[in-house]
C-alpha positions as YAML, in Angstrom:
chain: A
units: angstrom
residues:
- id: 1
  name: UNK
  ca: [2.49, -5.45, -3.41]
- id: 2
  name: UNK
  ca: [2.27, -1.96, -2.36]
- id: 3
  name: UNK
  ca: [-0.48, -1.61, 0.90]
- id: 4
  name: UNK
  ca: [-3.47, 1.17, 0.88]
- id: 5
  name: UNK
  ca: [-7.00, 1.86, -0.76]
- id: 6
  name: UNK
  ca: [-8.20, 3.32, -3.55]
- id: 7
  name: UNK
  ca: [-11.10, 5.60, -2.63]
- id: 8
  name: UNK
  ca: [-13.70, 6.15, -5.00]
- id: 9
  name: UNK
  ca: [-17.73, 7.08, -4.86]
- id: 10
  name: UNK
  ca: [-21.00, 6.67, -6.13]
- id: 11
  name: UNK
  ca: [-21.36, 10.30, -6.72]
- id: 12
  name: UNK
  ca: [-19.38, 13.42, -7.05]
- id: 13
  name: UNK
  ca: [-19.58, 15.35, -3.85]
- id: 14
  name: UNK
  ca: [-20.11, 12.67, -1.36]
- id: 15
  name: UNK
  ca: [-17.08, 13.04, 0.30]
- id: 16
  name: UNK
  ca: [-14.36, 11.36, -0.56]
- id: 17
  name: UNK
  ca: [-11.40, 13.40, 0.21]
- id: 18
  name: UNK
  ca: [-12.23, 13.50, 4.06]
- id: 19
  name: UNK
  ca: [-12.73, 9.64, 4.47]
- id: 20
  name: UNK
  ca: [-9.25, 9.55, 2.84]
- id: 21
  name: UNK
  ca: [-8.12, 11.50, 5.39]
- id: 22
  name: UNK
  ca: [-9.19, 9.39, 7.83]
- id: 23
  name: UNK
  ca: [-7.73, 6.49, 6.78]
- id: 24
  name: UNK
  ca: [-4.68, 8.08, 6.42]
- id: 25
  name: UNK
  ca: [-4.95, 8.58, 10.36]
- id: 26
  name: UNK
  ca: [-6.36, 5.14, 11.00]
- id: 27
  name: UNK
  ca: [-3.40, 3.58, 9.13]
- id: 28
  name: UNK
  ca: [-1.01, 5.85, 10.70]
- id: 29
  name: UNK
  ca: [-2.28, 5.22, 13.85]
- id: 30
  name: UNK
  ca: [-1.35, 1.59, 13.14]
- id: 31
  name: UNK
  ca: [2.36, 2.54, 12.95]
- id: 32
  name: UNK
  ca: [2.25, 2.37, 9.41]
- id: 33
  name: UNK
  ca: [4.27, 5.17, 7.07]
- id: 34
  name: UNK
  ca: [1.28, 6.41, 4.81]
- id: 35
  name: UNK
  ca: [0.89, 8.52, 1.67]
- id: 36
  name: UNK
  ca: [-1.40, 9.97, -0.09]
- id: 37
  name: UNK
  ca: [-1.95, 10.74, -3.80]
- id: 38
  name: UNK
  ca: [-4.79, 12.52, -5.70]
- id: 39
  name: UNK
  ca: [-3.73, 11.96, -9.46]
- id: 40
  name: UNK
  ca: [-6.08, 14.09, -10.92]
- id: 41
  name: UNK
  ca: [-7.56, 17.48, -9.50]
- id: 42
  name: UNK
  ca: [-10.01, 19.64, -11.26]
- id: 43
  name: UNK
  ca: [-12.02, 22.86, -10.23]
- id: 44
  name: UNK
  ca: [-8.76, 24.13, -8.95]
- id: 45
  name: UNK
  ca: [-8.43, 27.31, -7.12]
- id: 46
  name: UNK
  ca: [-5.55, 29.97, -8.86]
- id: 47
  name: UNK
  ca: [-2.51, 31.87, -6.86]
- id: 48
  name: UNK
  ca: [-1.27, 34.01, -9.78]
- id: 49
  name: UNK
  ca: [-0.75, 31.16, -12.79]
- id: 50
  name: UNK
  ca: [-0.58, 28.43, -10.26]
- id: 51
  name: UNK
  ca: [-2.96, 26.08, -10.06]
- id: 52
  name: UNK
  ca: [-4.07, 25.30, -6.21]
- id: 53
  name: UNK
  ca: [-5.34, 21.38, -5.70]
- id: 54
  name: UNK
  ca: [-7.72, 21.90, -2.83]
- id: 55
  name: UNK
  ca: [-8.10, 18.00, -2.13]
- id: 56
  name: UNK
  ca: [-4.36, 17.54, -2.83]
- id: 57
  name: UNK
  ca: [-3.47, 19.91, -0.41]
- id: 58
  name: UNK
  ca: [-5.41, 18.34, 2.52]
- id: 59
  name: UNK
  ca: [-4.36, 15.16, 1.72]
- id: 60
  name: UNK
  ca: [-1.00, 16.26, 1.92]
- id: 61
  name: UNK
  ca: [-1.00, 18.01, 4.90]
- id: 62
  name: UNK
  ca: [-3.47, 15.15, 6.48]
- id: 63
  name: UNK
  ca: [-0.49, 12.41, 5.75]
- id: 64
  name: UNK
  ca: [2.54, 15.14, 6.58]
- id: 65
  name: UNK
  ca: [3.86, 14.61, 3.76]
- id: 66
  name: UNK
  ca: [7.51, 17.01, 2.30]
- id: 67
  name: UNK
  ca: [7.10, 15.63, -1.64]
- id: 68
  name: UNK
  ca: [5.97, 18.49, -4.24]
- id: 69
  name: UNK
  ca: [2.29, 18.62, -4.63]
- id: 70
  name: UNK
  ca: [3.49, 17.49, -8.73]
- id: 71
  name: UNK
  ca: [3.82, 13.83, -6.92]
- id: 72
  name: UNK
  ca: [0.67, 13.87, -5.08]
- id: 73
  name: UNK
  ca: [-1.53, 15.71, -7.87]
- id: 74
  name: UNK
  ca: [0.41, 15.09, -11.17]
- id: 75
  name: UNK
  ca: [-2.75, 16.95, -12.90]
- id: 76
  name: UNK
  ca: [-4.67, 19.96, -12.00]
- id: 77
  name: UNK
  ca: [-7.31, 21.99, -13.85]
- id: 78
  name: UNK
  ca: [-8.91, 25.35, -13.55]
- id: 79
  name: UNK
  ca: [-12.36, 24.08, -14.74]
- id: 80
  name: UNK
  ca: [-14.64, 21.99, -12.34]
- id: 81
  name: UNK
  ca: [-15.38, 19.16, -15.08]
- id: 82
  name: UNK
  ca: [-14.49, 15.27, -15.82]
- id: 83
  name: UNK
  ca: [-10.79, 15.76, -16.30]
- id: 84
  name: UNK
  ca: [-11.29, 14.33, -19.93]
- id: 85
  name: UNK
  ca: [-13.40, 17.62, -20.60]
- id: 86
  name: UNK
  ca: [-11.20, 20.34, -18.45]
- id: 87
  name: UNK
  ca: [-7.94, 18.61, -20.38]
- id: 88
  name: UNK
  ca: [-9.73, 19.51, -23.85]
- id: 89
  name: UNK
  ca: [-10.92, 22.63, -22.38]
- id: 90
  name: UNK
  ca: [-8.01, 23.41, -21.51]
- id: 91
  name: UNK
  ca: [-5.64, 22.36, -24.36]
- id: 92
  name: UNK
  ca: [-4.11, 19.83, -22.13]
- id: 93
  name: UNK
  ca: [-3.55, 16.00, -22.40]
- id: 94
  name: UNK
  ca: [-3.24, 13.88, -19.27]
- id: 95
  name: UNK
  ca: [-0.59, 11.78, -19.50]
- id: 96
  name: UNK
  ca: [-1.27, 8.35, -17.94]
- id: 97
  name: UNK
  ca: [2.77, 7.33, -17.68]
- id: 98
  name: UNK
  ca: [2.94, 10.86, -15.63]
- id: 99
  name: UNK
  ca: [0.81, 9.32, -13.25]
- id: 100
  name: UNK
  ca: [1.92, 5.88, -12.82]
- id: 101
  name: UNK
  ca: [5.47, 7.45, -12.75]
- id: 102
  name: UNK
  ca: [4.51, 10.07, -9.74]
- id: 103
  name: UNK
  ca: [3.00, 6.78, -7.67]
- id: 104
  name: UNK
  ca: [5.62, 4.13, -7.79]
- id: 105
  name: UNK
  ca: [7.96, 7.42, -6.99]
- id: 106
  name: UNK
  ca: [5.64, 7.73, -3.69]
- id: 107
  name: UNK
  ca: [6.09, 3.62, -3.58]
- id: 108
  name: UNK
  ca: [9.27, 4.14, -3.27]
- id: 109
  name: UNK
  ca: [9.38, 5.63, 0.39]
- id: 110
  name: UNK
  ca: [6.26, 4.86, 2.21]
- id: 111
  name: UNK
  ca: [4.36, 1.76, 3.51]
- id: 112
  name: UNK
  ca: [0.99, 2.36, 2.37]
- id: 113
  name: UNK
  ca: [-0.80, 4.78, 0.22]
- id: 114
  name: UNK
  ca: [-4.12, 6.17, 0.07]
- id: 115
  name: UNK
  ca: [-5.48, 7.20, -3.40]
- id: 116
  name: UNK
  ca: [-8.30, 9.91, -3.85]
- id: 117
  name: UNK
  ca: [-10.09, 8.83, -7.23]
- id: 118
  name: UNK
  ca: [-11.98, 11.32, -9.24]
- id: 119
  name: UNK
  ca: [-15.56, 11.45, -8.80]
- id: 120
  name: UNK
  ca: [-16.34, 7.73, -10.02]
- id: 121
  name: UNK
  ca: [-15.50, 5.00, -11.49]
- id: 122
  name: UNK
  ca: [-16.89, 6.05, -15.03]
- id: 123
  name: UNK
  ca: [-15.53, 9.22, -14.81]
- id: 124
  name: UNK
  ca: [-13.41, 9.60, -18.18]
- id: 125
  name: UNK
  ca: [-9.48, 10.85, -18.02]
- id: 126
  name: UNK
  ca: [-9.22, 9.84, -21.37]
- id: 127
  name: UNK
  ca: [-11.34, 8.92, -24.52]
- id: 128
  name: UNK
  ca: [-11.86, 5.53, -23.30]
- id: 129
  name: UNK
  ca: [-9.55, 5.39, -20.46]
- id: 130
  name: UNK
  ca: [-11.39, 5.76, -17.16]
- id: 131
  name: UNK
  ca: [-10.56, 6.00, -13.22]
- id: 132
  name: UNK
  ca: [-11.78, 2.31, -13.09]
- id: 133
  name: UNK
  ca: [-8.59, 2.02, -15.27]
- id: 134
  name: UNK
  ca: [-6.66, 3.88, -13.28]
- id: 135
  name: UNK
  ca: [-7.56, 1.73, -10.36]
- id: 136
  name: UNK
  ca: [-7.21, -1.16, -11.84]
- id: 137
  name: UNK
  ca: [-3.21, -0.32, -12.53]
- id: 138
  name: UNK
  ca: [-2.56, 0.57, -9.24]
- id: 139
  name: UNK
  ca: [-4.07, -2.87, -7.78]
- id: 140
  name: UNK
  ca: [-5.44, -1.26, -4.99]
- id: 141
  name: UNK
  ca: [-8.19, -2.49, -2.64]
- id: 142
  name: UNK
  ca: [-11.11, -0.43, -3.56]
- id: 143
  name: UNK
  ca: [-13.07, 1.43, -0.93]
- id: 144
  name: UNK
  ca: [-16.69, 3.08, -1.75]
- id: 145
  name: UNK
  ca: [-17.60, 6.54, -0.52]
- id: 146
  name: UNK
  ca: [-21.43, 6.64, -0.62]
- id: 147
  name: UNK
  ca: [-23.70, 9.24, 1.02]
- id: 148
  name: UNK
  ca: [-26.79, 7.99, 3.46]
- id: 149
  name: UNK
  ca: [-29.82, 9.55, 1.54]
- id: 150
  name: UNK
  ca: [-32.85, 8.92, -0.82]
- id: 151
  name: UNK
  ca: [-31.16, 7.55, -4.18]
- id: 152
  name: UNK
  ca: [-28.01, 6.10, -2.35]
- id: 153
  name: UNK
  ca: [-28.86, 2.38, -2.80]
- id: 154
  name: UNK
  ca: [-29.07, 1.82, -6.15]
- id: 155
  name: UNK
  ca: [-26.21, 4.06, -6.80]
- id: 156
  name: UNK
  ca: [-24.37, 2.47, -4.39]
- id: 157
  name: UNK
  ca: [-25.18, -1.40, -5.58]
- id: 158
  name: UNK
  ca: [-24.84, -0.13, -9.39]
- id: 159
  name: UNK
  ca: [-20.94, 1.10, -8.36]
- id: 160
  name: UNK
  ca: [-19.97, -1.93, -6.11]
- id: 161
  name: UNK
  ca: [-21.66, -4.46, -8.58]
- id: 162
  name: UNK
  ca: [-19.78, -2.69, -11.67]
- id: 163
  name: UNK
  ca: [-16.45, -2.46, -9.61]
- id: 164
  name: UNK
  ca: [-16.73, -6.36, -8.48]
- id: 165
  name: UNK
  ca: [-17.61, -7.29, -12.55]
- id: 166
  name: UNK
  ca: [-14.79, -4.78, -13.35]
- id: 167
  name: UNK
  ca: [-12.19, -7.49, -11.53]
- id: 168
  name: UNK
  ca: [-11.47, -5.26, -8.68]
- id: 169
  name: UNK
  ca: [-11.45, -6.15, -5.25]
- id: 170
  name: UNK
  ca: [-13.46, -3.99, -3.60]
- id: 171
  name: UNK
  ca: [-13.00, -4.07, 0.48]
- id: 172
  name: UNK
  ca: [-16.27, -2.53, 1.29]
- id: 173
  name: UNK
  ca: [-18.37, 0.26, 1.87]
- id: 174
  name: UNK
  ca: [-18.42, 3.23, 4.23]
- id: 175
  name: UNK
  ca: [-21.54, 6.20, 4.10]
- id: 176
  name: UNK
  ca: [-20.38, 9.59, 4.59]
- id: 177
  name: UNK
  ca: [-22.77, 12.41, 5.48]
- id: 178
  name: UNK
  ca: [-20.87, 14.91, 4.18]
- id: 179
  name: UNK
  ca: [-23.53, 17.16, 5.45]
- id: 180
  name: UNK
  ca: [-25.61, 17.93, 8.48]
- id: 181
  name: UNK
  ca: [-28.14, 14.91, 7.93]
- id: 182
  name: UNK
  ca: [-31.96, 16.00, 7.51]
- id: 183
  name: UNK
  ca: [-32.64, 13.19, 9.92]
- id: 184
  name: UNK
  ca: [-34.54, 11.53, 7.02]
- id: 185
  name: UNK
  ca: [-36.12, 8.31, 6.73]
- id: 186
  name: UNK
  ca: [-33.90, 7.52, 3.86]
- id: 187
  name: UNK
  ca: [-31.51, 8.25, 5.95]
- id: 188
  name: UNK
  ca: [-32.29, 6.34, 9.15]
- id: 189
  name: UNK
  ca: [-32.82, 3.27, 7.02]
- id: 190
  name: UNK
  ca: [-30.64, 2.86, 4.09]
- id: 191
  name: UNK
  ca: [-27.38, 2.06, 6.38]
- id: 192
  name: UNK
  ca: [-29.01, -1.30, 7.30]
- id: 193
  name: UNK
  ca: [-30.38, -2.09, 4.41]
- id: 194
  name: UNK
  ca: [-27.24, -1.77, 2.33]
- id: 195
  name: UNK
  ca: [-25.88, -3.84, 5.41]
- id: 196
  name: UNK
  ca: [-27.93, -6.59, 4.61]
- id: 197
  name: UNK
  ca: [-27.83, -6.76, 0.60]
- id: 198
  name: UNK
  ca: [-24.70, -5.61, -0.47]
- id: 199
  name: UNK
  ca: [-22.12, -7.64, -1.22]
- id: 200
  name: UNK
  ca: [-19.47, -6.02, 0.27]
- id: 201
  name: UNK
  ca: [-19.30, -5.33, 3.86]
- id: 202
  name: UNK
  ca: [-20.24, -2.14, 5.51]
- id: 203
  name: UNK
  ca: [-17.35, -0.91, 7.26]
- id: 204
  name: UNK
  ca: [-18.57, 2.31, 9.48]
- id: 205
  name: UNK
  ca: [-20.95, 5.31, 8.96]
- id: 206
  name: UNK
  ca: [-18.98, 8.75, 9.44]
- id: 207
  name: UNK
  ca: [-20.84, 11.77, 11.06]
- id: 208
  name: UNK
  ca: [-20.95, 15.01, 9.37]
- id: 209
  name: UNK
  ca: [-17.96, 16.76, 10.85]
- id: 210
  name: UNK
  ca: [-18.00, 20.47, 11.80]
- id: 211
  name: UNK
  ca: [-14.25, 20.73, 12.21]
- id: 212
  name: UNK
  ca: [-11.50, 18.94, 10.38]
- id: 213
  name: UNK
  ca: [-8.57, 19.39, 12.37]
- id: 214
  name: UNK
  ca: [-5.91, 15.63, 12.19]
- id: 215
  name: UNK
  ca: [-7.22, 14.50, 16.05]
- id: 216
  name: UNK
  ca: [-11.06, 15.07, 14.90]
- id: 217
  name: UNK
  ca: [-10.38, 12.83, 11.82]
- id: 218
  name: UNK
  ca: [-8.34, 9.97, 13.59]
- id: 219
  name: UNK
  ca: [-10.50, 10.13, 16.71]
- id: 220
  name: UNK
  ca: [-13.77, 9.90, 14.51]
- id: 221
  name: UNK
  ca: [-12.26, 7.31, 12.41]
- id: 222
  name: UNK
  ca: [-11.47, 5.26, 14.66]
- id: 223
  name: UNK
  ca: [-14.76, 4.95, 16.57]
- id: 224
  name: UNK
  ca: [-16.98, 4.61, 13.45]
- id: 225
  name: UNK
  ca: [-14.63, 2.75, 11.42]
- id: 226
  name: UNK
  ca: [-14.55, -1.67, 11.51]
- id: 227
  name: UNK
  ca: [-10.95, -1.68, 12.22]
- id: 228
  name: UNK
  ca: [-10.20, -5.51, 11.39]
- id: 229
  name: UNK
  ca: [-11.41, -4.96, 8.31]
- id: 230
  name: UNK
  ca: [-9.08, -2.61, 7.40]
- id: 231
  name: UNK
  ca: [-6.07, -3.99, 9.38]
- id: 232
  name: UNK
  ca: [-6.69, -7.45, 7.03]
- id: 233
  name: UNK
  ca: [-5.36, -5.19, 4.13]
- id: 234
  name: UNK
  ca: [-3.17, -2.58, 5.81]
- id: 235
  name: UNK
  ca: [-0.70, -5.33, 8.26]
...
């Protein structure tokens, strides 16, 4: 079985493309040949008639990769919607083959991967196909993106309880403040109390970075991160 996470979120926005390119570090830091894929992009900047996939991009560059972007994001879209709405929008259908095709190309030549979701898990691709499909195909170990404020736990225990009933296996949780914190109460305290009632393990708390150059992201990562956890899936 093909190695990695699938990274998905409670929320849009919470920062899921820059813990997935930290774990591309961590993993690569393990010796480990790592990919990355973001199968679905949308809110895409334009050069000319080309589409630009921001997240792609950095995810890309983060894991060094040479393969066309069309392997690491098979779709991209102008408008910043649910890709099931910028497809329709758009006069586009996403192709769900395309997809599946582009990652076991990627499976092909690398150890590991590390796929960005899209927004979360009830975000539709489809009518009545969902990234929760998606990740279910791909067999992935699923890791949570959630962000540290007021309204984080029960978003965060309604997305790891749906994943878990979902049949995935969900390898925990990590809180990303991707943004200066506000040194909130919220803040201070929902870290240990997700610690103690969800049912997934915590597996590090990343700082808002300033930067986001590859030795801030591995360095970071690797002092905030639980690193056995992740080695149990990654060697």
């Amino acid at each position: 079985m093909f190695k990695g996470f699938f990274i998905t979120a409670t929320d849009t926005g919470v920062g899921k493309t820059i813990i997935a390119g930290a774990l591309i570090k961590v993993i690569q830091s393990f010796g480990i040949k790592t990919c990355a894929m973001k199968p679905v992009e949308s809110g895409c900047g334009k050069e000319g008639d080309i589409l630009i996939p921001y997240d792609g991009t950095f995810l890309r560059q983060a894991a060094h990769m040479e393969e066309p972007m069309r392997l690491i994001t098979p779709y991209c879209f102008e408008n910043p919607l649910s890709p099931y709405a910028a497809a329709e929008i758009e006069g586009r259908t996403i192709n769900i083959d395309e997809i599946k095709k582009a990652y076991y190309t990627l499976y092909r030549s690398y150890e590991s991967i590390i796929v960005e979701g899209i927004g979360g898990l009830m975000v539709p691709l489809k009518k009545d196909y969902y990234v929760v499909d998606l990740a279910k195909e791909f067999a992935l170990p699923l890791l949570i993106v959630a962000k540290p404020g007021l309204g984080t736990i029960n978003h965060t225990m309604l997305t790891v309880n749906y994943a878990l009933e979902a049949g995935l296996e969900v390898a925990g949780l990590i809180i990303n403040y991707s943004r200066p914190s506000e040194n909130s109460l919220a803040e201070k305290n929902n870290p240990k109390v997700l610690e103690e009632i969800c049912p997934v393990p915590v597996i590090g708390t990343f700082p808002y970075l300033k930067g986001m150059g590859e030795d801030i992201l591995e360095m970071t990562a690797l002092r905030n991160f639980d690193l056995e956890i992740l080695k149990k899936y990654i060697l």
